[in-house]
Backbone bond lengths (Angstrom), bond angles and torsions (degrees), N, CA, C in turn:
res aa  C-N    CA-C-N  psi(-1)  N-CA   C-N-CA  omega(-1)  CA-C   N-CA-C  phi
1 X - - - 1.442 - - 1.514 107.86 -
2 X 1.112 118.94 134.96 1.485 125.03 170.32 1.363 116.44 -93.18
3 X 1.138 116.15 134.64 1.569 125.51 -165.07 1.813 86.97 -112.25
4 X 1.009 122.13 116.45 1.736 148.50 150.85 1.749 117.29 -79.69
5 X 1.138 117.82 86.11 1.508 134.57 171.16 1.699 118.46 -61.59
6 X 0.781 137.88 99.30 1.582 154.22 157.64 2.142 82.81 20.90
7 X 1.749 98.32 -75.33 1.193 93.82 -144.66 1.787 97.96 -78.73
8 X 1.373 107.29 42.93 2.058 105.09 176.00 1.240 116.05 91.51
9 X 1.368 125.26 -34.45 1.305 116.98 -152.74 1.598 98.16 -96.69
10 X 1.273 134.01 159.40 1.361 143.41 -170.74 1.084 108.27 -142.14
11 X 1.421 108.22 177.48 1.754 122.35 -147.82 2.002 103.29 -168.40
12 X 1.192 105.88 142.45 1.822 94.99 -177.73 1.420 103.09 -118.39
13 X 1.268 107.74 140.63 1.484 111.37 171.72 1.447 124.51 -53.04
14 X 1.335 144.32 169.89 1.481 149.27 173.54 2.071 94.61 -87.94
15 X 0.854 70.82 135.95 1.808 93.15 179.15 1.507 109.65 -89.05
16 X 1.199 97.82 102.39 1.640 113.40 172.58 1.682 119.44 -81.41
17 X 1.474 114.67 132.20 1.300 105.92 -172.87 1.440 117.27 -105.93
18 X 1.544 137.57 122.71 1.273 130.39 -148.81 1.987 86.00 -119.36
19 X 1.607 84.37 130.22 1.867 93.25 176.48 1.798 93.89 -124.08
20 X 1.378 99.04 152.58 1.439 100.45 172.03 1.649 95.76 -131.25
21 X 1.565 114.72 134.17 1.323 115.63 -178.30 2.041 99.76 -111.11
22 X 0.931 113.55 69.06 1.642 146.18 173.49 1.652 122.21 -96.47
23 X 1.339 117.97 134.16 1.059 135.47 160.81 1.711 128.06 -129.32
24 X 0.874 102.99 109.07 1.598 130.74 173.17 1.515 122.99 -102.51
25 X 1.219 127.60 111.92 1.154 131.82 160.23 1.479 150.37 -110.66
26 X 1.472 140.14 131.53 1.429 104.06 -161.81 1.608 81.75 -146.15
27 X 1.328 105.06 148.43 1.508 138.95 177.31 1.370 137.68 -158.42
28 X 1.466 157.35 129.53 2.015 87.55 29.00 1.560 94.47 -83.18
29 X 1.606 115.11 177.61 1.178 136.09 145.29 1.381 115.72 -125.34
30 X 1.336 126.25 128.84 2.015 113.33 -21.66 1.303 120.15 -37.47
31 X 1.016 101.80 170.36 1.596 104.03 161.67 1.666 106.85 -146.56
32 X 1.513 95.64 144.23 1.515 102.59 -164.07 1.427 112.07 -96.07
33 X 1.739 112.89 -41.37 1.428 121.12 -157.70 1.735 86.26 -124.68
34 X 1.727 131.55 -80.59 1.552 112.56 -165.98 1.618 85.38 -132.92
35 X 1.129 80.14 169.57 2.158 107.70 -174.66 1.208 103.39 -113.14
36 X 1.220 121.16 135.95 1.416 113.56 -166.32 1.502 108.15 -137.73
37 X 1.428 133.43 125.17 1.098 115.59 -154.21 1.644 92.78 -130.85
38 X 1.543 115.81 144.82 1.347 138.82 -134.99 2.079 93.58 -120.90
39 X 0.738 143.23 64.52 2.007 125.09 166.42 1.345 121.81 -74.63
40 X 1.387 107.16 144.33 1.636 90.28 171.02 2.183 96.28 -86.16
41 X 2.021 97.04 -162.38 1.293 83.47 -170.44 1.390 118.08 -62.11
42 X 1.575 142.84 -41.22 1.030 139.51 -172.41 1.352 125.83 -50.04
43 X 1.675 116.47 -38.46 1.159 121.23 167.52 1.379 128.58 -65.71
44 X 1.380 109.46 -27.80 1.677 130.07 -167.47 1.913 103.40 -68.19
45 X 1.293 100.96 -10.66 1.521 111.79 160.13 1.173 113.87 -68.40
46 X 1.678 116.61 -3.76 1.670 105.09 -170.64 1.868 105.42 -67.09
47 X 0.736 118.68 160.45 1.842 121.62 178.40 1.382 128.44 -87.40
48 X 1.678 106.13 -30.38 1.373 124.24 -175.49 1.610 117.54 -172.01
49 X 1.212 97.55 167.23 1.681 94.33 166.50 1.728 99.53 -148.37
50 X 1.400 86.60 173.41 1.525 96.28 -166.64 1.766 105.02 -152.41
51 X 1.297 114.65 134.46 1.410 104.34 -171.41 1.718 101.50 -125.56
52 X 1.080 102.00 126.29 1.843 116.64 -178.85 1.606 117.00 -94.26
53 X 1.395 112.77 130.87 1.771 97.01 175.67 1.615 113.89 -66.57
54 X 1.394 103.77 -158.63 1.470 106.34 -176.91 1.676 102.15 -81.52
55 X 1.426 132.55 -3.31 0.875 107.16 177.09 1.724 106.47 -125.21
56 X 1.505 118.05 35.36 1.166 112.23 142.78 1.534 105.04 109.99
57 X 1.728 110.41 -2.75 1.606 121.59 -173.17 1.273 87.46 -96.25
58 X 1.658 110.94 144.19 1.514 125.70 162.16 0.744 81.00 -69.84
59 X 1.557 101.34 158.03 1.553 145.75 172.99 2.050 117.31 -123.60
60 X 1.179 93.42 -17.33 1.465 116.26 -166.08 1.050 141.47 151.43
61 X 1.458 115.48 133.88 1.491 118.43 -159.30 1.933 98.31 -138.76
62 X 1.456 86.35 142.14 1.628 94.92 -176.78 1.657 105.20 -153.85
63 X 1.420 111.45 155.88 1.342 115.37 -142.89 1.765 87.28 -119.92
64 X 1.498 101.78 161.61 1.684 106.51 168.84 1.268 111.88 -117.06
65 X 1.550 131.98 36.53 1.039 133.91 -178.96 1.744 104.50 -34.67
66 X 1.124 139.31 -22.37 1.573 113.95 -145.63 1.802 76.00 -120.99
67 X 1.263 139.42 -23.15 1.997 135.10 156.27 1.125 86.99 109.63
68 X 1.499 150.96 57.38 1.328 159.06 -144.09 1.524 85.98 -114.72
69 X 1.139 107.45 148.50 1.706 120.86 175.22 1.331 106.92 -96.94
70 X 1.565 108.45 -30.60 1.848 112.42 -178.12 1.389 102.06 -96.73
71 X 0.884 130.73 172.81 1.318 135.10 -174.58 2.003 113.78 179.72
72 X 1.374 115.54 109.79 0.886 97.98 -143.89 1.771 82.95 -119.16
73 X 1.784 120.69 155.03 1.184 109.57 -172.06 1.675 101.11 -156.94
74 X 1.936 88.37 110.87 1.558 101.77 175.76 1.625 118.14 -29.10
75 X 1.299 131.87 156.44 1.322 125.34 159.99 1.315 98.45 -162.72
76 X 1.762 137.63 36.25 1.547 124.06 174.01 1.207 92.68 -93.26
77 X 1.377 145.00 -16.26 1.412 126.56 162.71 1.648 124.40 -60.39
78 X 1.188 105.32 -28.86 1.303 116.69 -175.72 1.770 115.67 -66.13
79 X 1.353 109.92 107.67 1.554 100.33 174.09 1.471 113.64 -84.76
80 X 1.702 113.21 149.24 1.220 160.52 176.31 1.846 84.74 -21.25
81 X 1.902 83.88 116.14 1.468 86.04 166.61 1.794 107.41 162.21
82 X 1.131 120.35 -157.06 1.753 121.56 177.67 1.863 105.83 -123.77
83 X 1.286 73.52 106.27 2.158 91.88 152.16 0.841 113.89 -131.07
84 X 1.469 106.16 171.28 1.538 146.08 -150.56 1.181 109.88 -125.84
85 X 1.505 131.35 82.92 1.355 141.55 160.33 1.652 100.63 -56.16
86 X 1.367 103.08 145.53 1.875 117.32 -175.64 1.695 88.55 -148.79
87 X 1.305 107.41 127.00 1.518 124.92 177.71 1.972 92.46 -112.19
88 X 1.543 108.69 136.73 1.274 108.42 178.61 1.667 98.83 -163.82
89 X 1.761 90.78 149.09 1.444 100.27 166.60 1.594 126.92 -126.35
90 X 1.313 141.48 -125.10 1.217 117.53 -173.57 1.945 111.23 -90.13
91 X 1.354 81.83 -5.34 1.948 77.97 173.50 1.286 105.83 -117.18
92 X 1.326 130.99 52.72 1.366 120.12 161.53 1.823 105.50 104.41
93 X 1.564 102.64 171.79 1.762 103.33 -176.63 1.438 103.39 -73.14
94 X 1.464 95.62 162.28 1.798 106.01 -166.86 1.353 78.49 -145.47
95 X 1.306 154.42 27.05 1.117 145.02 124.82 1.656 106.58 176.74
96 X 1.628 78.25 153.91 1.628 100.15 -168.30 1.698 119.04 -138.99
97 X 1.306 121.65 105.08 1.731 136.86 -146.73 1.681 96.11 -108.96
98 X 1.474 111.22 129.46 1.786 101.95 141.37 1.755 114.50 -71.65
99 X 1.205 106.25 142.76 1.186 113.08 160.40 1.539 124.66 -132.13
100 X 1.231 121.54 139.40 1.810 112.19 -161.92 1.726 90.20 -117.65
101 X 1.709 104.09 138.01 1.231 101.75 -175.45 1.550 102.64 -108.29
102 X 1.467 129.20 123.53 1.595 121.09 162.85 1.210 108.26 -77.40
């Protein structure tokens, strides 16, 4: 980050390094009938997910109120094509998958 001082002169912030020790999983890919997505405990904090088509419209969003590690997500309505599953919790996505539906 660049810090900009009134009188011109500037200064850069120290660079912080952010690790996440997380596991998320989702299968099958493709997937024909539901998507089923796998966390260990740390991730199972995620809050929701939300899956976007290829051109950027949600399609569906579902919540983990109860911190479930399985998480399982209809898709036989969904016709033949590429989305974008997004796993997120209260600070933003913590992961984001193509998924191709037959």
């Amino acid at each position: 980050l660049k810090i900009i001082n009134n009188d011109g002169s500037f200064s850069y912030s120290a660079i912080v390094a952010i690790s996440y020790s997380f596991s998320i999983v989702s299968y099958p890919n493709p997937v024909t009938d539901q998507l089923i997505i796998e966390m260990d405990d740390q991730a199972a904090a995620a809050t929701g997910f939300t899956i976007l088509n290829a051109e950027g419209r949600l399609v569906y969003t579902g919540n983990n109120k109860n911190l479930s590690r399985l998480f399982k997500i209809p898709m036989q309505q969904f016709s033949a094509g590429v989305y974008f599953l997004q796993v997120f919790n209260q600070s933003g996505i913590i992961m984001s998958k193509k998924i191709i539906k037959k």
